[in-house]
N, C-alpha and C positions, 0 to 999 in steps of 0.2 A: 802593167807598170805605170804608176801615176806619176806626170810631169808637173813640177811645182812651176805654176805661173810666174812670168816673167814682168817685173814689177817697174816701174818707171818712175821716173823722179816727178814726171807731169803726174800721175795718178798720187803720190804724196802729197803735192803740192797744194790737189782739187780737194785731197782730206783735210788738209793742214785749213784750206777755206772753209770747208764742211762745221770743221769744229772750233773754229775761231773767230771766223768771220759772217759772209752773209748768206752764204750757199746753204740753200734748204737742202736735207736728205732726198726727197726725190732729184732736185737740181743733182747733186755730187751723183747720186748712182746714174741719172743719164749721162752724164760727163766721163763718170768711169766705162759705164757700157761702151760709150763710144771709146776711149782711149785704150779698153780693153777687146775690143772688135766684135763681141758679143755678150749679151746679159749672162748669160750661163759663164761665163769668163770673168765677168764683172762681180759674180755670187760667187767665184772663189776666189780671189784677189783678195775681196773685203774682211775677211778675218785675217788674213795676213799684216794687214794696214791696222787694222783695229786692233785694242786693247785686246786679250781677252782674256777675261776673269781663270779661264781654263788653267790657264800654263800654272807650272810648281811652284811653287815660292822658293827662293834660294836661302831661307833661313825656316826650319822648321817651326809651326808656331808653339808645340809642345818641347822646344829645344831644353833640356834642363842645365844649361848654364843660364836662363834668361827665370826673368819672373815677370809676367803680363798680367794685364788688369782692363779695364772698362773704367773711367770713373768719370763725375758729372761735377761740376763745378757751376759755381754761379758768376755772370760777368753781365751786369746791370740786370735786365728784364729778360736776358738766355740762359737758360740752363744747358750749360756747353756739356758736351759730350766728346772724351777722347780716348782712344789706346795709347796707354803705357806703356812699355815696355824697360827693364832695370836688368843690367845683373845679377843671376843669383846671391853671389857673392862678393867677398869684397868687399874691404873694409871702408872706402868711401869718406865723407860722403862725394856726390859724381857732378860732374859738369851738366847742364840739362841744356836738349836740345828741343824746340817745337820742327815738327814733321808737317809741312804744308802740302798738302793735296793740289793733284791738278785739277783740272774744271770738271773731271769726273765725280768728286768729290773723296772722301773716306773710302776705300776700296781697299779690298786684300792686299790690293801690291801697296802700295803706300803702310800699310801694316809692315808688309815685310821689309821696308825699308827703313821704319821705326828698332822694327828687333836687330838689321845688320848695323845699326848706330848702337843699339842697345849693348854687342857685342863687342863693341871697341869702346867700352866705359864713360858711357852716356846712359843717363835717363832720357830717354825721346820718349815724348807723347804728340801724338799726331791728334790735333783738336780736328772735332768733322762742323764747319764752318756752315753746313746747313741746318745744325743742331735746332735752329730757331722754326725753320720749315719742318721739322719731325725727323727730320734723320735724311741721310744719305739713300738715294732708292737704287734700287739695283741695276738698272736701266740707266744707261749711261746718256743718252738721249734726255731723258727726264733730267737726268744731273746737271746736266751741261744747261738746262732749259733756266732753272733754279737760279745756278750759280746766275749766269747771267742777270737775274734778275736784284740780284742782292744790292742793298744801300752799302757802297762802298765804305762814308765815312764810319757805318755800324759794323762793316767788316774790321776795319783797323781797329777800333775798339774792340770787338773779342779777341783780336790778337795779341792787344796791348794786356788785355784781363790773363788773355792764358799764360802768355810769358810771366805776369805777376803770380798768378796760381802757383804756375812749376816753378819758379823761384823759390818760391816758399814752403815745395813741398817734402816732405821727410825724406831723406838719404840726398837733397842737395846741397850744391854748394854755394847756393846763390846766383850765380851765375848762368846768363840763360844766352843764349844761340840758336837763330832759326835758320835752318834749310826748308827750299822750296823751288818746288816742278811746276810750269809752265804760266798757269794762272796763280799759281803758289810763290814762285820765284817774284812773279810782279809784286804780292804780298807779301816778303821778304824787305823787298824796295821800300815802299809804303812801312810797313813794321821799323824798319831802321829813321824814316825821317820822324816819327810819331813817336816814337819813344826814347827817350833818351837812355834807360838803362836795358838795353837793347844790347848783348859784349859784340856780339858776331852775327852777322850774315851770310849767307851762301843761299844766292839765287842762281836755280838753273833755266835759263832760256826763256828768262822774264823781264815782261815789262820796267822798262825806266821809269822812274818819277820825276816829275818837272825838275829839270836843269837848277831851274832859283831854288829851290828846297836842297838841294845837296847840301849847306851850311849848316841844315837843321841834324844833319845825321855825326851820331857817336861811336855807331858801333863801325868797326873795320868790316870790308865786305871783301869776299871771297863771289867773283861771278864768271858761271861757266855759260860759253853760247852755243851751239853748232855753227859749222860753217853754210852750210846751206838753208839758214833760216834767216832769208832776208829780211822778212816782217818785222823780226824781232831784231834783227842786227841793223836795222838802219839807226835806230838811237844808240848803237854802241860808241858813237866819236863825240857824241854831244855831254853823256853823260860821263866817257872818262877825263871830259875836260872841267868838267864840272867839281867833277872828285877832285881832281886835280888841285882846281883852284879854291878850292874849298880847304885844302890839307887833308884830306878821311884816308887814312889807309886800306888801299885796296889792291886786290890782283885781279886782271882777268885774261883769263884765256877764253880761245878761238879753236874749237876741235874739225879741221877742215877736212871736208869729204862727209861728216854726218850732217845726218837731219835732225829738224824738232825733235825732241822726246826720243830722243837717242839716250835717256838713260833706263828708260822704261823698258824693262826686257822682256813684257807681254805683249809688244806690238812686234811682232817679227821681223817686216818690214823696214823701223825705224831703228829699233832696240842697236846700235855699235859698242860691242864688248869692250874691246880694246881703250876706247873710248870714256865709257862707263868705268871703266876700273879703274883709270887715270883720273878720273875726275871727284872718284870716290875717294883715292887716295889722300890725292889733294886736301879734299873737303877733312875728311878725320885728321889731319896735319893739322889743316890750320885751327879748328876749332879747337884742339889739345892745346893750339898755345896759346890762342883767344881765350880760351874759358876756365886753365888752371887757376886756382883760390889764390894761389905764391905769385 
């Protein structure tokens, strides 16, 4: 009878370093060896912590209420590459939502999270933000390597290009709203002060943007945090004073007891259901009323 390892918030914590910060992969695995008591203990833990591509996707990708696609668009010198995902049906046309990847990049699960937007009467397309680098590679190590290396201010531009794209694309309603995961939510941030016709944001457990910039932002933001993710919560009081005094309408919640990437339901570990549903509901709330055409 096999015993599922007992997972600690310090071995979270040395991941949350591993993949955000400065801890090299062999650093994180002797840190978890040790915090795990032995390397053989450490090599099972580690996919519990970790993403993995494995687990099921909660929205079939052949779902026939949905209609998905691939398609490529140009935004200056990139030839962006993104999953669509529409309604089969329905008369339309639909509110459009960009789907922002975390630092892993374009992945199955961020797919699946474009088709469960898809299914509460959104066009989402998830643009894959390495499109410039050749694609998204499978290896999330490599992903993470990439992202990092990306010229920010050229990041905001493709996102500013892709929101223009799916504004404009057949069955919408003009109206564009981005949700984003981790490194995505910061780009959520970023995306709202840079763009003026920008209707709604929902960043999950991302990056603030400087304090003085909040004046530049129009669209209303919707932002979800974990409670146990101090990294990212210590700019939480700066930037709702900022909102604040700015006038941007916003909400945010605090989901205490989870971790980072506590929406993400391939990392076992972090993944908080309860959590996740609640945040999800939220999110499709407020975007129905941010993005209706009326």
């Amino acid at each position: 009878m096999s015993v599922t390892p007992k997972i600690t918030q310090a071995m979270i914590d040395a991941y949350d370093e591993y993949t955000h910060l400065t801890l090299d992969r062999r650093g994180f695995m002797a840190r978890l060896t040790g915090l795990a008591g032995s390397a053989a203990a450490a090599s099972a833990i580690l996919p519990l912590i970790a993403a993995s591509p494995a687990r099921a996707a909660l929205v079939d990708p052949q779902d026939p209420r949905l209609s998905t696609l691939w398609a490529k668009f140009p935004v200056g010198d990139t030839e962006m590459r993104a999953y669509v995902a529409k309604p089969a049906e329905g008369e339309g046309p639909f509110p459009g939502v960009l789907v922002i990847h975390e630092n892993r990049g374009l992945n199955g699960h961020i797919q699946d999270v474009a088709r469960r937007l898809a299914l509460e009467g959104f066009i989402a397309a998830a643009p894959d933000f390495l499109s410039s680098e050749g694609g998204t590679p499978p290896d999330d190590d490599a992903a993470r390597e990439l992202i990092g290396a990306l010229d920010a201010e050229h990041t905001i531009a493709e996102a500013v290009g892709s929101r223009e794209w799916l504004a404009a694309l057949p069955g919408s309603n003009g109206r564009v709203g981005a949700v984003g995961f981790c490194w995505g939510g910061g780009l959520v941030n970023s995306l709202a002060v840079a763009d003026p016709d920008l209707a709604a944001g929902v960043a999950y457990y991302g990056r603030q943007p400087d304090a003085e910039d909040a004046p530049k932002i129009k669209a209303a933001l919707l932002l979800h945090y974990a409670g146990l993710d101090e990294r990212i919560n210590a700019g939480i009081d700066a930037y709702r004073a900022a909102l604040e005094a700015a006038g941007v309408p916003h909400e945010i919640y605090v989901y205490e007891g989870v971790n980072h990437a506590f929406n993400n339901d391939t990392s076992a570990a972090r993944y908080d259901k309860p959590a996740a549903d609640l945040a999800f509901q939220r999110t499709v709330a407020f975007l129905r009323e941010r993005l209706s055409a009326g």
